[in-house]
C-alpha positions in Angstrom: 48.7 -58.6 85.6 49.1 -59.4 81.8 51.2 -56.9 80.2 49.1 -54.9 77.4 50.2 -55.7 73.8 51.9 -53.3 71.9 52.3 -53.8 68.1 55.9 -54.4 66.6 57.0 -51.5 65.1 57.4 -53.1 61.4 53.4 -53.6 61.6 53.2 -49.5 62.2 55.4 -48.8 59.5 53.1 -51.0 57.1 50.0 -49.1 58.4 51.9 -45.9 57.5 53.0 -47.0 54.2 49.7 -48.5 53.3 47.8 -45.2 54.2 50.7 -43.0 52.3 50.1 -45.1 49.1 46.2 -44.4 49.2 46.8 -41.3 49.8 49.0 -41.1 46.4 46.8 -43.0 44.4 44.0 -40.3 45.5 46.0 -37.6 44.7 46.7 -38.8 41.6 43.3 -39.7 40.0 42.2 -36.2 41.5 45.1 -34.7 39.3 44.0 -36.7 36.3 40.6 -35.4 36.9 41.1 -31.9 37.3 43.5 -31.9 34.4 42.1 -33.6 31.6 40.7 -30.9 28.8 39.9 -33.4 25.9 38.3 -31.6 23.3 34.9 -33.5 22.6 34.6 -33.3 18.9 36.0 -37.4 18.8 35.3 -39.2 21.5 35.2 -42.6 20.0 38.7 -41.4 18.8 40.4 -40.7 22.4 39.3 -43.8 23.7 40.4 -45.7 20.8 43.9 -44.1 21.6 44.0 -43.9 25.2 43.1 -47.5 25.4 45.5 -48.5 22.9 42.8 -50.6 20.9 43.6 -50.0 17.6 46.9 -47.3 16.8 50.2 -47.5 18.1 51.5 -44.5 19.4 54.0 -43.1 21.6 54.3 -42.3 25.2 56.5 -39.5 26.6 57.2 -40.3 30.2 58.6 -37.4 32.0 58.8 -38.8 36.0 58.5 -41.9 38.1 54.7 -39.8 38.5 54.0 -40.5 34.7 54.9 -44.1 34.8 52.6 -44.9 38.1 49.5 -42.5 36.8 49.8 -44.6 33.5 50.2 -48.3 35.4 47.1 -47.0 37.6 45.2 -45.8 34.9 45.5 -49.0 32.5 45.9 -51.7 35.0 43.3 -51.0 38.0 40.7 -48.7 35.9 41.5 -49.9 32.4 40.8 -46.7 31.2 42.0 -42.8 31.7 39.0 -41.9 30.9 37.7 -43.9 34.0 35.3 -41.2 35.6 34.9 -39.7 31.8 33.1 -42.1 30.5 29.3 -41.2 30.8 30.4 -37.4 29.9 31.9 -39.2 26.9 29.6 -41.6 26.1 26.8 -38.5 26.1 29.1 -36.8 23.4 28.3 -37.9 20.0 30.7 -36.8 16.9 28.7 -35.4 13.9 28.6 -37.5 11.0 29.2 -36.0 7.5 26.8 -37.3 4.9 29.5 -36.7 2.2 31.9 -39.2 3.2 29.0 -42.5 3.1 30.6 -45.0 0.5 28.7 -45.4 -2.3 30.3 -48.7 -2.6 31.1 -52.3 -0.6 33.5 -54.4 -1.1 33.4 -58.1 -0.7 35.7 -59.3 2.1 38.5 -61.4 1.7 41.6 -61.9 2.8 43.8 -60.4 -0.1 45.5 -57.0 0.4 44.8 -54.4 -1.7 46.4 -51.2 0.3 49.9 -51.2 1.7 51.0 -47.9 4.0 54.6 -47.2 5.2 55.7 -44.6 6.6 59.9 -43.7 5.6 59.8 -41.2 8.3 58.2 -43.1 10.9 59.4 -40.7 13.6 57.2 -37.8 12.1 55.4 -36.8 15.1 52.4 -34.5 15.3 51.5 -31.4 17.8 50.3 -33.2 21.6 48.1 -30.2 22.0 45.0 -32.8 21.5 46.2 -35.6 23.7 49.0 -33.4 25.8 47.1 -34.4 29.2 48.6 -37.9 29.0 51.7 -37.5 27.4 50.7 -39.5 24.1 53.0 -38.2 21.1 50.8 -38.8 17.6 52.7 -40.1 15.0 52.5 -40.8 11.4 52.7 -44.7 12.3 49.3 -44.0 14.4 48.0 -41.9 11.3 48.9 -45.3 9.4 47.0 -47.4 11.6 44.1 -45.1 11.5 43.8 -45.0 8.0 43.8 -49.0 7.9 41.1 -49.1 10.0 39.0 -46.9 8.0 40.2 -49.1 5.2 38.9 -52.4 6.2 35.9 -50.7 8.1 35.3 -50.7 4.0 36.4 -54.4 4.0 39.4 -53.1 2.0 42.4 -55.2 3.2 45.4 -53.1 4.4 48.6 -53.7 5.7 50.9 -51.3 7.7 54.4 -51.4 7.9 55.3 -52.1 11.7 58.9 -52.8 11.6 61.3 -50.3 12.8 63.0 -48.2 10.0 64.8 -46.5 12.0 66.3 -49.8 13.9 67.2 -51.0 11.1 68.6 -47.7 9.2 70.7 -47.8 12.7 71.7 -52.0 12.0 72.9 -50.6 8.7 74.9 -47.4 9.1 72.4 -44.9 7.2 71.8 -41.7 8.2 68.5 -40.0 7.7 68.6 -39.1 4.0 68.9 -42.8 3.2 65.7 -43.6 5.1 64.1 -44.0 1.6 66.9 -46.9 1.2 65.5 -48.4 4.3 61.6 -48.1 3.4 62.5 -49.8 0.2 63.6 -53.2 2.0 59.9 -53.4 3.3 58.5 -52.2 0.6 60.3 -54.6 -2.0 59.1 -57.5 0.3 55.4 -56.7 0.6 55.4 -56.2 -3.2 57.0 -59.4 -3.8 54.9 -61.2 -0.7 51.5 -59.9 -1.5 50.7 -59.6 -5.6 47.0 -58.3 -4.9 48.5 -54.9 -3.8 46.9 -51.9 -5.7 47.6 -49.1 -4.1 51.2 -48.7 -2.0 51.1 -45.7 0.5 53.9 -43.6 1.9 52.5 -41.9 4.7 54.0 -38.7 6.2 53.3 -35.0 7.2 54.9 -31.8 6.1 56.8 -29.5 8.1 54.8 -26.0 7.7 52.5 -24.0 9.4 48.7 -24.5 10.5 47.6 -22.1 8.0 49.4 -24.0 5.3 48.1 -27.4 6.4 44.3 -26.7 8.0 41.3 -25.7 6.5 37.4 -25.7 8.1 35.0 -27.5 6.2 31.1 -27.6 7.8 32.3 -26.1 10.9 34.6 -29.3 11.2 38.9 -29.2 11.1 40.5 -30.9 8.8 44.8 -31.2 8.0 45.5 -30.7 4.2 47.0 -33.0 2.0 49.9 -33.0 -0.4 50.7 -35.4 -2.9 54.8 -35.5 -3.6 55.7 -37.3 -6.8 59.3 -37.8 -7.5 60.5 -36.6 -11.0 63.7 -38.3 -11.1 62.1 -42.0 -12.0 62.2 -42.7 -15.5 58.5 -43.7 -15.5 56.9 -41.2 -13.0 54.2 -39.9 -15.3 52.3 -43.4 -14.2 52.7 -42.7 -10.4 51.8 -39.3 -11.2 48.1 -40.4 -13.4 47.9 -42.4 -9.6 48.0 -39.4 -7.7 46.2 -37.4 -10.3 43.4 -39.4 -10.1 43.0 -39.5 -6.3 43.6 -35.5 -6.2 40.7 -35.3 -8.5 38.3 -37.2 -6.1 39.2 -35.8 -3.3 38.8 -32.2 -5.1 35.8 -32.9 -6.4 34.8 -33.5 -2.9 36.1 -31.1 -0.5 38.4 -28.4 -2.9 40.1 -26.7 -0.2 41.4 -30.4 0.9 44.1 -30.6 -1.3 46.9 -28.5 -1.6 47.8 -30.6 -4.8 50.4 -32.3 -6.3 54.1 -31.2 -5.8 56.3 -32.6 -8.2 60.3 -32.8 -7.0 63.5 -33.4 -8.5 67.2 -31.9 -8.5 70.1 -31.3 -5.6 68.5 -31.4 -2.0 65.6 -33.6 -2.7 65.0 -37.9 -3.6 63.6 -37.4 -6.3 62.0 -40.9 -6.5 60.3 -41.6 -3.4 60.8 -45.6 -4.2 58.2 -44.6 -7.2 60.1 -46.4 -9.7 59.1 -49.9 -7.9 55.8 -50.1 -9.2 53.2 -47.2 -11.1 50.9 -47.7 -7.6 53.7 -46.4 -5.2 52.7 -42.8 -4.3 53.7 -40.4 -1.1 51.5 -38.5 0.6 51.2 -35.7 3.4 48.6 -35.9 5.8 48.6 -32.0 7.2 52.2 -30.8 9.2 54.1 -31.0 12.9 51.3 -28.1 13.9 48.0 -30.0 13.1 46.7 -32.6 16.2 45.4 -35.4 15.5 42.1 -34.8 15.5 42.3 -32.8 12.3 44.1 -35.9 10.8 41.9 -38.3 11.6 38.8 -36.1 9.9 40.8 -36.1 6.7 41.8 -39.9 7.0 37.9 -40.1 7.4 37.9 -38.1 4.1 41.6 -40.4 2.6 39.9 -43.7 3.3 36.4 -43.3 0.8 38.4 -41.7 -1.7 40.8 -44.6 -1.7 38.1 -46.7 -1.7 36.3 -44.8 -4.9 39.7 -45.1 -6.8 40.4 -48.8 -6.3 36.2 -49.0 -7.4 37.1 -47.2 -10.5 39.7 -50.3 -10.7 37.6 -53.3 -10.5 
């Protein structure tokens, strides 16, 4: 009689690791499911994010858990929003007649808008995107703003190099980062003469009440124009600034929270402003708004940008 066959053990222990893996994967998309709270105000935004089509941002991983939920979600599903997206899709963000240009550009390939950012590693609150561990950042507020920019076939250019690499190369500590910012910025100036309009992107450290404000049932973060006293020529920086306050004001008051003017012991005081009479720093909102209040005002940022260089045609 033939003896019955019996399977090797190593074939058993792929059967069992086989199963166990389903089993995680399971698990895990369940956990996504259950657990993501998006709020639904932006939809077009999270997906822009989550699927890393447009911003950079960073990621926060926590666990070996993070890392395989992430590789899962991008590289089998594409998308964390996988079993979202009809829900999603059904969600439409309400448009604000205010902010339709009343002006087009013709496109070309000549920057007018350069954005920096000298404290690249200002971060925003997670509360919008905490589900997946995505830390917003003023280098995604940067990107965001670009694309509004050229949506208006404006032609912008963000800083991606790594100030902080290369304030680390050099030995500076974090009050020379505006020594750092000023490498990249002296060579886009020099590189690209059709700048108008250079941008130094960051957010304020203060409290939600200081930095949001509802306009048309709809959140916005404040901004706050910082002009540096201590250059010899700032009142030119400061008719920039002026200028762009005023449109935005005449738009949506409560948007601004001005124009702060700095100088003395604690402080720059120049901001790189004495480079060129277009350099000018602004805060989009603090560390407590999300990024969903951000990109509304960069919504906002981008026209009025776009009215102002108009104005300089």
């Amino acid at each position: 009689m033939k003896k019955r066959f019996k399977p090797k053990k190593k074939y058993k222990l792929q059967r069992i690791f086989g199963i166990m893996f389903v089993l995680l994967i399971l698990i895990l998309l369940i956990d996504n499911i259950g657990n993501i709270k998006f709020k639904k105000s932006n939809p077009e935004l999270i997906n822009n994010i989550l699927n890393d089509s447009y911003y950079s941002y960073n990621i926060d991983k926590n666990s070996i858990i993070d890392n395989l939920t992430d590789y899962i979600n991008k590289n089998i599903f594409n998308s964390p929003l996988f079993f979202l997206k009809n829900e999603l899709k059904s969600t439409n963000s309400t448009s604000d007649d205010n902010l339709n240009a009343s002006f087009s550009y013709v496109k070309n390939d000549l920057p007018l808008v350069y954005i920096y950012n000298s404290h690249q590693m200002e971060t925003y609150t997670k509360e919008y995107l905490e589900n997946h561990n995505i830390v917003p950042d003023v280098l995604m507020a940067a990107n965001m703003l670009k694309d509004k920019l050229e949506n208006l076939n404006i032609k912008t250019i963000v800083e991606e190099n790594d100030i902080l690499s290369y304030m680390k190369e050099n030995g500076y500590n974090h009050a020379k980062s505006y020594i750092a910012s000023r490498h990249f910025l002296e060579i886009a100036k020099n590189k690209y003469s059709s700048i108008q309009l250079f941008i130094d992107l960051h957010r304020d450290a203060a409290s939600h009440s200081a930095t949001y404000t509802k306009i048309n049932e709809k959140d916005y973060a404040k901004i706050l124009f910082v002009i540096g006293l201590e250059n010899s020529n700032y009142e030119k920086n400061l008719k920039v600034a002026e200028r762009i306050n005023d449109i935005v004001k005449s738009k949506y008051e409560n948007l601004s929270r001005g124009i702060m003017k700095k100088e003395g012991a604690g402080v720059n005081g120049v901001y790189n402003q004495d480079l060129d009479p277009n350099v000018i720093l602004i805060e989009v909102g603090g560390n407590n708004n999300n990024i969903d209040e951000v990109n509304n005002t960069l919504d906002i940022l981008a026209n009025v940008i776009g009215e102002y260089l108009n104005e300089k045609r």
